[in-house]
One Martini backbone bead per residue (centre of mass of N, CA, C, O) as a GRO file, in nm:
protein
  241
    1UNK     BB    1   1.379   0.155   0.583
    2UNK     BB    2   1.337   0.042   0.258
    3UNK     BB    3   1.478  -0.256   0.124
    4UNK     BB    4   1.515  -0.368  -0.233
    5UNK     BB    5   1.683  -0.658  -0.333
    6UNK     BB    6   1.634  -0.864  -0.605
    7UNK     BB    7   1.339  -0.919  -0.650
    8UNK     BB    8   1.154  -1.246  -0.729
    9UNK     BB    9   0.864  -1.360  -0.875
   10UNK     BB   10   0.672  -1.649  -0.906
   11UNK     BB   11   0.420  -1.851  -1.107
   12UNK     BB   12   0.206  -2.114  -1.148
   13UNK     BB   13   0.068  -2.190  -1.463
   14UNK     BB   14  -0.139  -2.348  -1.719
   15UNK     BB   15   0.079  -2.207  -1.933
   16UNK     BB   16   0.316  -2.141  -1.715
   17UNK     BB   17   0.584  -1.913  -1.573
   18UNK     BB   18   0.486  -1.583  -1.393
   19UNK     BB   19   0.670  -1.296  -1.373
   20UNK     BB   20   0.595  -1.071  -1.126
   21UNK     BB   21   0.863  -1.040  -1.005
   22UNK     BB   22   1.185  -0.849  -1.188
   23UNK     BB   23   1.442  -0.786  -1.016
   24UNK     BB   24   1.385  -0.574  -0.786
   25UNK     BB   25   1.493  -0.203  -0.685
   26UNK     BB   26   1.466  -0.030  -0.389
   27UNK     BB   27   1.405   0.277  -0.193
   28UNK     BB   28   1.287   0.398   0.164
   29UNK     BB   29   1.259   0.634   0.316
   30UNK     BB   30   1.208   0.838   0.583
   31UNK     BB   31   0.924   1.010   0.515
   32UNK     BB   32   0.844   0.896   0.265
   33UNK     BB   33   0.665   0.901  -0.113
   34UNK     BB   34   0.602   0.613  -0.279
   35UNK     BB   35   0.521   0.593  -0.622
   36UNK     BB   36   0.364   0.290  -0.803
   37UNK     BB   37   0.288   0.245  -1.162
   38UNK     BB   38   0.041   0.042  -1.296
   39UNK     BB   39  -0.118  -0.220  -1.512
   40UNK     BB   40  -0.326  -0.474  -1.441
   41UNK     BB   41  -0.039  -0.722  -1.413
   42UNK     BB   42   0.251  -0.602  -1.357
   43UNK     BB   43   0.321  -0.656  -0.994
   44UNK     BB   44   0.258  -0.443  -0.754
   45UNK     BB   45   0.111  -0.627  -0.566
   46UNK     BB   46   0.318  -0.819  -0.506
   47UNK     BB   47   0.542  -0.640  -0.417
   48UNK     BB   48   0.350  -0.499  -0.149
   49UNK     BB   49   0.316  -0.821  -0.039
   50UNK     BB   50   0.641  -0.831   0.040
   51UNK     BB   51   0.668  -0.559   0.191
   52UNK     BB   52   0.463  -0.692   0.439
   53UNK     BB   53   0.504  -1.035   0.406
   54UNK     BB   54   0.262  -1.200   0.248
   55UNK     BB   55   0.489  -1.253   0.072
   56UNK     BB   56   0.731  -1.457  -0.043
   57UNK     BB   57   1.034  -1.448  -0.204
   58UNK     BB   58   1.249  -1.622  -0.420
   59UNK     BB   59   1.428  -1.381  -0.436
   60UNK     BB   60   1.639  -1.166  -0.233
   61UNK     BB   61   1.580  -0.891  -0.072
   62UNK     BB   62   1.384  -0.750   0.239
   63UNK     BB   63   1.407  -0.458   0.450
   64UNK     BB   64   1.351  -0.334   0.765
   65UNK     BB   65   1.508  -0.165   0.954
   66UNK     BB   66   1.777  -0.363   0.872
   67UNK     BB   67   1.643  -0.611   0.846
   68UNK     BB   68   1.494  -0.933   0.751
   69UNK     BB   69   1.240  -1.063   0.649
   70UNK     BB   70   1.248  -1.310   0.411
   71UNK     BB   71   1.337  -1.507   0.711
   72UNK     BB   72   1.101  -1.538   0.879
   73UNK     BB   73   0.861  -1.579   1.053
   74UNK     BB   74   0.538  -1.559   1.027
   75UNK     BB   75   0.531  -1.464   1.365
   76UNK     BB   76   0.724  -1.229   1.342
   77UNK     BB   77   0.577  -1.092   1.108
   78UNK     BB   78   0.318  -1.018   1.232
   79UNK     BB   79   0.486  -0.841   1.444
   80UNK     BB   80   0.555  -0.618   1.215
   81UNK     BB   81   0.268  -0.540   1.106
   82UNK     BB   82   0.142  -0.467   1.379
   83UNK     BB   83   0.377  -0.240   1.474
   84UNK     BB   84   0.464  -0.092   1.151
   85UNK     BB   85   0.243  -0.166   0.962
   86UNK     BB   86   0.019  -0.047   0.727
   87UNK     BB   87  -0.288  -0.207   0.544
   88UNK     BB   88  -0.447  -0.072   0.211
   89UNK     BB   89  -0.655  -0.215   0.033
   90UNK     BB   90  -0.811  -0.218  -0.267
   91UNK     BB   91  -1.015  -0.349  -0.102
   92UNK     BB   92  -1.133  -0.307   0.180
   93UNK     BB   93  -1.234  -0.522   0.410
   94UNK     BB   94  -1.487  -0.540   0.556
   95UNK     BB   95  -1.632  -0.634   0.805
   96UNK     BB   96  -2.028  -0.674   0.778
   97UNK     BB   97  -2.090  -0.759   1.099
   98UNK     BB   98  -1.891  -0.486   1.209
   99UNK     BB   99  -1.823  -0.181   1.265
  100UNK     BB  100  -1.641   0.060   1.189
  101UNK     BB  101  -1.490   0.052   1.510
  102UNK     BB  102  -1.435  -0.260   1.487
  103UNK     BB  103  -1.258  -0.235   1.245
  104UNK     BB  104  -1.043  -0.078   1.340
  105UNK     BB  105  -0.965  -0.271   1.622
  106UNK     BB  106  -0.863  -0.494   1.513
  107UNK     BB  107  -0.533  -0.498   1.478
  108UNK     BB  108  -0.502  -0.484   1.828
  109UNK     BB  109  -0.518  -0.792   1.842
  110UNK     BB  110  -0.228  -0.855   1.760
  111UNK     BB  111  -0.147  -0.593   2.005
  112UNK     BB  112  -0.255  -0.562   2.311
  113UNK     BB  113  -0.036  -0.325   2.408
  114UNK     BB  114  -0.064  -0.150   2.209
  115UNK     BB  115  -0.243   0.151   2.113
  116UNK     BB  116  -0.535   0.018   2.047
  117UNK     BB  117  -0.805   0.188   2.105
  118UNK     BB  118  -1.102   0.336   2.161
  119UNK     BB  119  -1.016   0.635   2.142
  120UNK     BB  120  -0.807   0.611   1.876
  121UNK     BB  121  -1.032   0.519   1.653
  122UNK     BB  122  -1.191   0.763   1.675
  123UNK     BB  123  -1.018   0.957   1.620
  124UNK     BB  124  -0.947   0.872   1.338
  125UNK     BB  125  -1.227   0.889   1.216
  126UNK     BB  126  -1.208   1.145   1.220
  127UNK     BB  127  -0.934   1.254   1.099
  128UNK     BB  128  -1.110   1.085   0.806
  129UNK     BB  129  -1.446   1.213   0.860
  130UNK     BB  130  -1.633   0.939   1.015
  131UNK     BB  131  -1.766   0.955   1.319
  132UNK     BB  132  -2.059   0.926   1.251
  133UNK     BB  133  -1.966   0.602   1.149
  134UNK     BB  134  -1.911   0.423   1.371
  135UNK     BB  135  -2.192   0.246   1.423
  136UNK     BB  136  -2.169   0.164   1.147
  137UNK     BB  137  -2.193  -0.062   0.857
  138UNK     BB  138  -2.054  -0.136   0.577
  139UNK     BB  139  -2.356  -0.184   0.407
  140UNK     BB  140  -2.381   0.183   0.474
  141UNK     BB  141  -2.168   0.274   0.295
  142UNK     BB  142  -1.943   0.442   0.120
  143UNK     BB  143  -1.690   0.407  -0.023
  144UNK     BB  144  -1.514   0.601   0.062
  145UNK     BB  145  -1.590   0.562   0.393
  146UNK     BB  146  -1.483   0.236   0.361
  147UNK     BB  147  -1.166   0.368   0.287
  148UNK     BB  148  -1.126   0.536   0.557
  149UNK     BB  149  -1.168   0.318   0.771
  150UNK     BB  150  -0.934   0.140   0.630
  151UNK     BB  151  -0.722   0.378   0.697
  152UNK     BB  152  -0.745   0.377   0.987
  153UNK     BB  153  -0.718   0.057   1.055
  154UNK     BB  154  -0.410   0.088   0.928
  155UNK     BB  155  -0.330   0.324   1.208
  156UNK     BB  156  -0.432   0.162   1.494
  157UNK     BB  157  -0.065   0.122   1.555
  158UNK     BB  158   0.128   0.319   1.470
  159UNK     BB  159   0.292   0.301   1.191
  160UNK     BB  160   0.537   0.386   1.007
  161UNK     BB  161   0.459   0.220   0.732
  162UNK     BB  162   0.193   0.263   0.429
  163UNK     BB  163   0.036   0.060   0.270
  164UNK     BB  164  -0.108   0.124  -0.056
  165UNK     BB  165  -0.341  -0.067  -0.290
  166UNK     BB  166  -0.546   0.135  -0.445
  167UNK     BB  167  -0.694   0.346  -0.283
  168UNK     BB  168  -0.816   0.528  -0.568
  169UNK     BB  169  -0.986   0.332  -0.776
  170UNK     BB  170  -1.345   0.323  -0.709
  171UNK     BB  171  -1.302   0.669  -0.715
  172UNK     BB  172  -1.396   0.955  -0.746
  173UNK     BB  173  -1.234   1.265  -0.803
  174UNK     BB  174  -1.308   1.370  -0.509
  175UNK     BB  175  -1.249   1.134  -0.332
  176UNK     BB  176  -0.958   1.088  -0.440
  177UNK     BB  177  -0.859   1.384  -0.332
  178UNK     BB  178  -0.877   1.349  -0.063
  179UNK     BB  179  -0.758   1.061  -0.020
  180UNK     BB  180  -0.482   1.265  -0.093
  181UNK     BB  181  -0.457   1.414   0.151
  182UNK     BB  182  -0.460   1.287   0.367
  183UNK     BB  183  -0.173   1.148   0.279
  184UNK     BB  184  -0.038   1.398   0.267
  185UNK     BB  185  -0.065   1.431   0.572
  186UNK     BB  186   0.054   1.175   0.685
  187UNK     BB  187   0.314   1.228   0.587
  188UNK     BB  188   0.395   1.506   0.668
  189UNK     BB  189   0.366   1.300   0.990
  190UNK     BB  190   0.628   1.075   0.924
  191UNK     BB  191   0.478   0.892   0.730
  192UNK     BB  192   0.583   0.618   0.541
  193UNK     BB  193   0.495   0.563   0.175
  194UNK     BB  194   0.339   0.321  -0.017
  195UNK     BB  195   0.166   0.346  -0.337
  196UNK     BB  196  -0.059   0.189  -0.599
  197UNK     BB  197  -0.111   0.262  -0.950
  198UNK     BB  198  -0.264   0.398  -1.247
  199UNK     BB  199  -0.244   0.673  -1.186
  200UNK     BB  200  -0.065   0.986  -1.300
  201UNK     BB  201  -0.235   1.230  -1.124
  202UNK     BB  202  -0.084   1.077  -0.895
  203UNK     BB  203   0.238   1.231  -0.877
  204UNK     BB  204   0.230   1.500  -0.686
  205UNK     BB  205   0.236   1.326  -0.404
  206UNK     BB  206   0.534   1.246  -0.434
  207UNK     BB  207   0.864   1.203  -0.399
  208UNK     BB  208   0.826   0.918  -0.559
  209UNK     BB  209   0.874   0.745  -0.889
  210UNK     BB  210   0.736   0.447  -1.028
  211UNK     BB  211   0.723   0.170  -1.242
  212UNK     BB  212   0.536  -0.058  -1.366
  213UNK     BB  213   0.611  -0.402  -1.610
  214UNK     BB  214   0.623  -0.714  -1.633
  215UNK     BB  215   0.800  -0.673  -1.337
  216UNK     BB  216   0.937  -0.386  -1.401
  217UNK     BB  217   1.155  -0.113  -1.226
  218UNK     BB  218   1.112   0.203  -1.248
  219UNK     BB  219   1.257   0.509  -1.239
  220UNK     BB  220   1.153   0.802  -1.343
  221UNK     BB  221   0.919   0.831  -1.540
  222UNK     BB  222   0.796   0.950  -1.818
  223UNK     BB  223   0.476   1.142  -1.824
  224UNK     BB  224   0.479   1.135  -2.174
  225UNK     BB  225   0.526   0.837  -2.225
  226UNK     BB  226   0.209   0.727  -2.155
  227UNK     BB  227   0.083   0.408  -2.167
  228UNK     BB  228  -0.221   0.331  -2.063
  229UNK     BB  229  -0.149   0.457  -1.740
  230UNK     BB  230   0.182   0.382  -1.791
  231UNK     BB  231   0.498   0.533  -1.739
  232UNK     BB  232   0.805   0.531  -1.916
  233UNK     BB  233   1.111   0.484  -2.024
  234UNK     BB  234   1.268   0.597  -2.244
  235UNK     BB  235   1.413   0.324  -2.342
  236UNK     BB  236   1.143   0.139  -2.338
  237UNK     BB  237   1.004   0.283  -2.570
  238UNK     BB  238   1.200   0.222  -2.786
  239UNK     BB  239   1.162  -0.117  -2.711
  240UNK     BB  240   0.849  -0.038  -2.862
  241UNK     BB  241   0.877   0.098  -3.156
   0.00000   0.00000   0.00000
């Protein structure tokens, strides 16, 4: 389903060239949930960013469905995010001007003939657990609400595959815990998911495994050799020694 091969970006700053994701390769069939850990600045947001459409790679492919995204236009991909793709964000990002029902169903604007409607929202709302608060605006939920809400909307376009960064970054570890059971009920519900964390505690929730580092992509790292909240593989330790 998500072919990502010799993927490359860099970034230009006030010091030199910063390459933010260096040459990864890695593929996520469907129904897999496949989980990237890395701590902040290894480039696994810009790589999530690449598999969005959301950024332009430098070099390499990224295929979602045997398509090549890297070469569309905007408005193609936006039509590929809107109708295939769920993401949910680091931060909610709900706008707090409208109703946490309102911000469910922003990405239908995207897709008007879409599943995307308010009956499918309140459903979402239910099964993410917070219908109660359908009706409230941002400003008066708590993070983990305004987390559920992010994953709703993140859904009402009934995407094939849900890309997640960092979504159980700034909550307690029981509300971190809910919010990775509902990830896999959903998973287990046919949605293939990319999600990057910095917690090694989320590895048994996934079918697959790998690290960023440095913008480099190990699949399978050691979570004995864990350093500093992101696990390397046996090689990367001794090259650091």
């Amino acid at each position: 389903m998500i072919e990502v091969t010799g993927v490359s970006k860099s970034f230009a700053t006030v010091t030199g060239e910063v390459r933010a994701v260096d040459y990864a390769s890695f593929s996520v069939e469907k129904g897999e949930f496949a989980l990237i850990l890395g701590r902040s600045g290894s480039g696994k947001s810009t790589l999530l960013g690449m598999l969005a459409g959301l950024i332009r790679p430098g070099s390499g492919l990224i295929r979602i469905g045997g398509q090549d995204i890297s070469s569309l236009s905007d408005d193609r991909m936006a039509e590929i995010r809107a109708q295939k793709i769920g993401f949910v964000f680091q931060f909610s990002g709900l706008i707090p001007t409208v109703t946490a029902l309102e911000n469910v169903l922003i990405p239908a604007l995207f897709w008007p003939e879409g599943p995307g409607t308010r009956e499918r929202a309140l459903a979402l709302l239910r099964k993410v657990g917070v219908a109660e608060r359908a009706d409230a605006y941002p400003g008066t939920l708590s993070s983990g609400e305004m987390k559920r809400v992010a994953i709703a909307r993140a859904l009402i376009n009934n995407p094939s595959i849900l890309i997640a960064d960092e979504p159980t970054g700034e909550l307690d570890v029981d509300t971190e815990a809910e919010i990775m059971a509902l990830f896999r009920t959903l998973n287990s519900e046919g949605i293939t998911i990319v999600m990057v964390t910095h917690n090694p505690d989320l590895i048994p929730c996934a079918t697959h495994i790998y690290a960023m580092n440095r913008g480099r992509l190990v699949k399978n790292p050691d979570p004995a050799l864990c350093r500093g909240g992101v696990p390397v593989s046996g090689d990367d330790a001794k090259d650091r020694k």
